[in-house]
N, C-alpha and C positions, 0 to 999 in steps of 0.2 A: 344312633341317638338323635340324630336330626331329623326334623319333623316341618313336611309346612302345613302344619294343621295349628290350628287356634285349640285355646284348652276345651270347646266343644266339641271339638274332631272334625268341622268342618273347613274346609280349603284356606288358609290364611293369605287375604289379599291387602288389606289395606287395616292395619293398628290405630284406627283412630278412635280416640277416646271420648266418651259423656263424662261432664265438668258436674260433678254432681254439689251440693251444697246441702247444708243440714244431716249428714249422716252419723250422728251421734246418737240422736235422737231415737224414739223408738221404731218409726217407721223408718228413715234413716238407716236404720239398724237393718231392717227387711231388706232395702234397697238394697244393701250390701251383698247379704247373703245371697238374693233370688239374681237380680243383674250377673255376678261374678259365675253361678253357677249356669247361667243360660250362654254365660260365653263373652259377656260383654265387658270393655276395657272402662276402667275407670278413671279418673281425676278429683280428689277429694280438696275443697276448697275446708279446715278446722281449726276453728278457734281456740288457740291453747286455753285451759284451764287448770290450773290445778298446779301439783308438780308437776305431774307426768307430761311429756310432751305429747306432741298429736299423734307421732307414730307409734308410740306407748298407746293412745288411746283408741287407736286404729286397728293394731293388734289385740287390745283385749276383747274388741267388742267379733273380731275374725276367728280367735281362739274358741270362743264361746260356742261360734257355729260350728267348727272343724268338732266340736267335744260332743256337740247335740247331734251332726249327722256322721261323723267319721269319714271325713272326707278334706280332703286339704286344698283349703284353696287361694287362689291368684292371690298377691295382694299389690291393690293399687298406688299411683303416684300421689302422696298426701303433699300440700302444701299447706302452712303453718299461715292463718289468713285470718280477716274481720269479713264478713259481706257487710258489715255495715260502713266500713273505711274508702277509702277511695282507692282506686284499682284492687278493692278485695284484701287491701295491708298488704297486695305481692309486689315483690320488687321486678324490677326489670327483667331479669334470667326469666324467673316464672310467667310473667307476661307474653314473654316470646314464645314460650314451652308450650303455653295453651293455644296461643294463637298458631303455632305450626302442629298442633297434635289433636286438639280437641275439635271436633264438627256440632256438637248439639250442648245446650244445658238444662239439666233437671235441679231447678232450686227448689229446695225444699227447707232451709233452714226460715225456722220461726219460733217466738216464743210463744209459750202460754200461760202471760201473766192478761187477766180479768182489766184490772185497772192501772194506770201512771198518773205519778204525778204533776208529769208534761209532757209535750210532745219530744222532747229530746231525749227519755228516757225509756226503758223497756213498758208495754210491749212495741212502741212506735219508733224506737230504733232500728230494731231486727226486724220487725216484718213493714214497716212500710219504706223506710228509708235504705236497710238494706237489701229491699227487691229493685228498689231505682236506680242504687251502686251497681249491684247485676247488670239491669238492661244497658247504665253505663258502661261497662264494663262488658257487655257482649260487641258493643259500637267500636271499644277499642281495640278487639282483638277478634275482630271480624266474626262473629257467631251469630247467625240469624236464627238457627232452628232451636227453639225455646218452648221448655217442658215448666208449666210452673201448679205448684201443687196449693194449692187454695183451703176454702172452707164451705163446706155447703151454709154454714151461717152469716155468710157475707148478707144473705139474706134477712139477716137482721129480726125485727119484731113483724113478719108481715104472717099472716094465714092463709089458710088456703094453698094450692097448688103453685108451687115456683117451678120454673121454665129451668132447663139449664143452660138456656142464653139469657137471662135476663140477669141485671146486674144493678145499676141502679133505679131506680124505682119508686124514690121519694122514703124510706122506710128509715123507721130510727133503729135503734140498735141498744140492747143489755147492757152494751162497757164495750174497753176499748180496743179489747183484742177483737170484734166484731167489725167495729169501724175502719182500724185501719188495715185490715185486711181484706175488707170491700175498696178502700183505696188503693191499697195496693195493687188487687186485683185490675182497677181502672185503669192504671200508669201500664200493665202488661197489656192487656188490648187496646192501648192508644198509642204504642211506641211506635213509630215509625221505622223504624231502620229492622228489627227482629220481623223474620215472616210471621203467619197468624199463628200465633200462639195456642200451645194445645193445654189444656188447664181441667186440672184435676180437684173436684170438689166431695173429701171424704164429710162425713157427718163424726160423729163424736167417737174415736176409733178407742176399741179395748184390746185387751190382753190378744194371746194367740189362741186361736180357735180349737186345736188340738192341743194343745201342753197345760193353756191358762198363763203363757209366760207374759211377762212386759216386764219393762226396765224403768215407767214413770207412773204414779198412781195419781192420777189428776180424773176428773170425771168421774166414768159409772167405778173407777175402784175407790175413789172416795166414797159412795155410798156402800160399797160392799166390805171395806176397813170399820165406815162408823157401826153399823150393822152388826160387824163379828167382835168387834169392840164391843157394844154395849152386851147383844147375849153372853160371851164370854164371863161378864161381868155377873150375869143374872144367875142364880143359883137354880139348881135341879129340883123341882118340887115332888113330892109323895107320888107323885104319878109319872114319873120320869121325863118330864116334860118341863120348858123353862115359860112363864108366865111373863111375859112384855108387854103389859100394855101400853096403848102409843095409839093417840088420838089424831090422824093426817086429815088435815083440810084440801083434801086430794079426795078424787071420785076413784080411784083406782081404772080408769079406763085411760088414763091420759099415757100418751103414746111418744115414746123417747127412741130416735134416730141414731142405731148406735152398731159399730161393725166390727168384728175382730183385724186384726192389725197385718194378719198372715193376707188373708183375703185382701186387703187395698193392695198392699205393697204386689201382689203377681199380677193384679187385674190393673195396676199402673203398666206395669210389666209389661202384658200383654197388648193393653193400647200402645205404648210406646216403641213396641217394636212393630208397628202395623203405619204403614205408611198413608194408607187409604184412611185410618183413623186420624191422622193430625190434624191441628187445625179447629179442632171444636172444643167445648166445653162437656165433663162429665159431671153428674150427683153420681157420690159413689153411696150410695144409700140402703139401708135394707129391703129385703120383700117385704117380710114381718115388722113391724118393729116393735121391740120391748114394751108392756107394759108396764103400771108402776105395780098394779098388781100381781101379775106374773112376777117380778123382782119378790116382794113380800113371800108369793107363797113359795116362791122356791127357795127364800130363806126359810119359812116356817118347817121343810121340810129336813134343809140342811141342819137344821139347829135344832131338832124337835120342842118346837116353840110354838106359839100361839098368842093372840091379846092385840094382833095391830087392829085398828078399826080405820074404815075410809068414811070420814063425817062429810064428804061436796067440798066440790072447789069453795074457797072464802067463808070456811066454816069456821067461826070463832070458840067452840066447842073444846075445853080444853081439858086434858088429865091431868092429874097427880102427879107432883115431877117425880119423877122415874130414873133412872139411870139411866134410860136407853133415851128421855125425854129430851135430857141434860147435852148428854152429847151425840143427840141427833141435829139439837139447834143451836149447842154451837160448833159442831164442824161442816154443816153444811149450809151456814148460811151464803155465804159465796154465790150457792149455785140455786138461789130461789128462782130466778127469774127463768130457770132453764125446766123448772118441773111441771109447769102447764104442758101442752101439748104441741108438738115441733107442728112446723107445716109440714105439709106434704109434700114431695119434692120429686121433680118430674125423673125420669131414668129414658125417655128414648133413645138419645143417641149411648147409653152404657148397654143398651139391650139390645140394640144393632150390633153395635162394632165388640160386645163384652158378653155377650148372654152365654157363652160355652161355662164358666164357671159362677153362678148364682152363689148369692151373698150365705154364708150358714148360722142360722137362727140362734138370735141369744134365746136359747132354752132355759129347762131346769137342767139339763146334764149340763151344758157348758158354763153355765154362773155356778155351780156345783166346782166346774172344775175351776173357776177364779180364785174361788173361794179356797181352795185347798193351796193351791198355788200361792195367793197371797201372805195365806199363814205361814207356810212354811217358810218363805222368805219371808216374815216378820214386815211386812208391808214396804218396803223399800229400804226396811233399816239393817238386814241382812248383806255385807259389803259383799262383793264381786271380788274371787280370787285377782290380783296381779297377774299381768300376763309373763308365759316364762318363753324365756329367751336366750339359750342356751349361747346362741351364737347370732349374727347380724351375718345375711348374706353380703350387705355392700361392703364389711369389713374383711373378706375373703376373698372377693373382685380383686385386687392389685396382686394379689400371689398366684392369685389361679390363671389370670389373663397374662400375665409377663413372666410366668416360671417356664423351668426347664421339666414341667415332670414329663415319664416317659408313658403313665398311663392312657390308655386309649382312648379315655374321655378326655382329661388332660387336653391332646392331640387336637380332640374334637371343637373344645373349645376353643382353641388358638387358631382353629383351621389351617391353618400353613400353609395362608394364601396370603399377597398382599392384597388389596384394596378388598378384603373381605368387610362383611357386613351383615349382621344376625341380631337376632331376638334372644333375650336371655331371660325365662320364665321362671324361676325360681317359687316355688311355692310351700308353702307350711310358714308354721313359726319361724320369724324371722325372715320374710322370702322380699321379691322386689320384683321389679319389671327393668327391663336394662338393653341400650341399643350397642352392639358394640361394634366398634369399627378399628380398622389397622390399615392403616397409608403405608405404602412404600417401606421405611426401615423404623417408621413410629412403630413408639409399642400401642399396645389396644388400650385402648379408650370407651369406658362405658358413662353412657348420659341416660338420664333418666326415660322410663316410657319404652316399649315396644318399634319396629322399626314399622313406618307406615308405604315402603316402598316394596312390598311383596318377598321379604328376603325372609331368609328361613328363620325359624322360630326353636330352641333348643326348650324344652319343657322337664325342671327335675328337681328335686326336694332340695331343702338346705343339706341335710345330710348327706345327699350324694354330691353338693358339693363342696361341701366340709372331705369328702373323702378325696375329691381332687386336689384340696389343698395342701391335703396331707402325704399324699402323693408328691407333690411337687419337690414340699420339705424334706421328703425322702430320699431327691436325689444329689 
């Protein structure tokens, strides 16, 4: 049953963990899945919310993947944190854990709120203040190699072609999740103590490229929400078709920078696991990018509809209020300032070090499949099963590491050696990461995290070790 193979199956030599931040979130949520499954150990810095605790929320979002691919996997060391607090809200234990287990951080936690009411408030607490917690916080517990996941709109209101070293620039900015996230961005390549920093600029990320899945509808599903909202609304005419007219002071050629969520999170993936890649700056950006016409006719198509008209950018030309008039202007006034046409935005070093997997085209079949996706989950308002949790592997650790059972895993786990020392991989609902150790006539003792000193690694379900415990009690 022992193995010194890591859950990728290659040679297990050193458990050191990536200190990840923001994994709740949708891309967050990527990160989870694609990391755990290419073999890599994690460390979850989450912000309780809610009742549920972090590891409740840890596992719902680990449940969800194990159900979509049928595959059971790790699950990492979560610590109950703020990034915006000082040391991260961790206490001293946790400080030490990371600072003896963790070598790299990929922070990814940020909001996305438009506007605050000050700087002390979101979005300028989470993402600019706590990206500076972090870099403090990498000082204090010795972590130089830093992953930080950005915006390609740090760029602000500029045109034309942006570099993907260039930062600032003199450019003003839409609002303030633009702003301080171009500051933020500043405080990572000016730190002094973290080596250069490798920073990840997605543009406006949607759903999953195959499924249509996401878990937040901000951006292009807010246009595809107000959209199926209003036709929804419009009745079927004598000709089987639904009539919407809708007068847009848009040319229909203006070009919106926008990438399914599946794609950032591997081609993070991918740069991050590539050494010769750290160190620089990506636009994680399309080939293509969306028009606003292409968005219309592929609605025209989904919704056998007709009647939008594109009058020129700044055309005061107005229709008939409509229904689709109604709540087209007022759920998406938010995002006026985003419907001219993005800059263009340079991709060299993503097509050096990234080109094996090219960006996939928001088409008509994939807004097709948003669209279905959306509905069905009722636009976000469809809740997310609870996760189930039949049993808690830490809660089985104390019987199964100090009993007497005679079974042969049993055996396996206690090793019946003194000064033993192993890896306890526990995986599925319920699972954990566990170092465990036995001095002399101590019993074993499990601390959190994998062992990082090349000692064997035991890999097996809560179930089977639910079977050992029960084993134990059998004797």
């Amino acid at each position: 049953m022992f193995s010194e193979t890591a859950p990728n199956g290659k040679a297990h030599t050193m458990a050191r963990y990536t200190l990840l931040t923001g994994s709740t979130g949708l891309v967050g949520r990527y990160f989870l899945r694609d990391f755990l499954q290419a073999g890599h150990y994690l460390a979850l810095v989450v912000r309780p919310h809610g009742k549920a605790g972090v590891e409740q929320r840890v596992e719902s979002i680990l449940q969800h993947w194990e159900q979509e691919t049928g595959e059971l996997l790790p699950r990492p060391v979560v610590f109950a944190g703020d990034v915006a607090e000082p040391s991260l809200g961790l206490d001293h234990d946790a400080c030490r854990w990371i600072n003896q287990n963790c070598d790299r951080v990929l922070h990814n936690a940020a909001v996305l709120t438009f506007h605050g009411s000050d700087r002390q408030g979101e979005p300028w607490r989470t993402n600019l203040q706590g990206t500076k917690s972090v870099l403090d916080f990498c000082r204090k517990v010795n972590l130089k190699h830093f992953h930080y996941v950005s915006t390609a709109y740090v760029a602000g209101k500029r045109n034309g072609l942006v570099l993907e070293d260039e930062l600032d620039e003199g450019q003003d900015f839409r609002n303030d999740y633009e702003h301080c996230k171009c500051l933020a961005e500043k405080a990572v390549r000016s730190d002094d103590f973290i080596d250069p920093p490798t920073i990840y600029r997605p543009a406006v990320i949607a759903g999953d490229s195959k499924t249509g899945y996401t878990s937040t509808y901000h951006g292009l599903s807010v246009y595809l929400r107000v959209i199926s909202l209003a036709l929804a609304a419009t009745p079927v005419g004598p000709d089987g078709r639904r009539h919407t007219p809708l007068k847009l002071p848009l040319t229909g050629d203006e070009q919106w920078n926008i990438v399914p969520v599946d794609w950032v999170s591997r081609t993070i993936l991918d740069l991050f696991k590539n050494s010769v890649a750290r160190g620089r700056t990506y636009h994680l950006t399309p080939r293509v990018p969306l028009t606003t016409r292409n968005l219309f006719e592929a609605a025209y198509s989904y919704f056998n509809s007709y009647g939008v008209e594109f009058c020129g950018a700044g055309s005061t030309e107005q229709s008939k209020e409509t229904i689709f008039d109604l709540v087209y202007a007022n759920e998406l006034s938010v995002y006026r300032d985003y419907e001219l046409t993005d800059p263009q935005f340079d991709t060299t070093n993503l097509q050096r070090f990234a080109r094996q997997h090219p960006c996939p085209d928001i088409d008509h079949a994939l807004l097709h499949r948003y669209w279905r996706f959306g509905e069905a989950h009722r636009w976000g308002k469809r809740r997310a099963p609870d996760p189930t949790v039949p049993v808690w592997a830490k809660d089985l650790l104390p019987d199964v590491l100090n009993g007497q059972g005679n079974s042969r895993l049993a055996e396996l786990l206690k090793l019946g050696m003194e000064n033993a020392k192993y890896g306890l991989d526990v995986v599925g609902p319920g699972g954990g990461q566990w170092e465990v150790s036995k001095t002399g006539r101590r019993k074993a003792v499990a601390s959190p995290g994998l062992p990082a000193n090349g000692a064997p690694v035991l890999r097996l379900t809560v179930k089977e070790l639910q079977r050992v415990a029960h084993a134990v009690h059998a004797t």
